[in-house]
C-alpha positions in Angstrom: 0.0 0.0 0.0 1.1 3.7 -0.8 0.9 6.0 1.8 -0.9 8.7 0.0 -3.8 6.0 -0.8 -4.4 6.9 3.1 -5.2 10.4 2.4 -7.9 12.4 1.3 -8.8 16.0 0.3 -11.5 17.9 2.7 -13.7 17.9 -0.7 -13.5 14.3 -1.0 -13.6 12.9 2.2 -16.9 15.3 2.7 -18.7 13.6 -0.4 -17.3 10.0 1.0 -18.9 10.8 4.2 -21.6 12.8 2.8 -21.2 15.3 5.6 -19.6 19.8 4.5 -16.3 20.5 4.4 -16.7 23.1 7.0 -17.4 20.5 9.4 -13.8 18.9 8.7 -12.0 22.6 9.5 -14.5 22.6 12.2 -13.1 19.4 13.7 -9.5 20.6 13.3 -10.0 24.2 15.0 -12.1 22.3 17.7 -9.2 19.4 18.7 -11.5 16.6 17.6 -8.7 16.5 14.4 -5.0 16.9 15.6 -3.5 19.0 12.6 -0.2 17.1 11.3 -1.6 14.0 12.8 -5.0 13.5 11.4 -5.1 16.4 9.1 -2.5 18.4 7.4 -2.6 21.7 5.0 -0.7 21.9 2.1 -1.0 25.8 0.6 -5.0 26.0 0.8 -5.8 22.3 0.5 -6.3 20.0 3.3 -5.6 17.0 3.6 -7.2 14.2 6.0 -6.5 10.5 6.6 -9.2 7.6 5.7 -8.4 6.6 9.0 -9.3 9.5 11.3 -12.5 9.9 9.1 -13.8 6.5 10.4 -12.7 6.9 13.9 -15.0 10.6 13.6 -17.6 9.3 11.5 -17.5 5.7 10.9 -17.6 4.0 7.3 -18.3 6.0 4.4 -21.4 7.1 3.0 -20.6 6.5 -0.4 -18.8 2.6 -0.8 -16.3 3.7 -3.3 -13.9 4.5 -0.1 -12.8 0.8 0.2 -12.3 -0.5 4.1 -9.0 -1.0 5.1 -7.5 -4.6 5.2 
């Protein structure tokens, strides 16, 4: 496995989850996302791994984010 198969962008881990992307900035500025750990900004795009999505909000929404092994 590559380690950027882990990560996602803000936009598409919000259409995976089928939740905003403002919730996801939310979540960093709150401390429920530790930025650098769980989440990352590169320039003006974000960056999140599949992993602290499901440990916020469980499986995805949409299937096409494939479990991990």
């Amino acid at each position: 496995m590559n380690i950027f198969d882990e990560l996602l962008s803000f936009a598409q881990a919000a259409r995976e989850w089928d939740i905003d992307d403002s919730t996801l900035r939310k979540a960093v500025s709150s401390g429920k996302l530790v930025e650098g750990v769980d989440a990352k900004k590169f320039g003006k795009q974000w960056v999140i791994t599949k992993s602290a999505m499901r440990r916020l909000y469980g499986e995805p929404k949409n299937k096409s984010c494939p479990a991990e092994d």
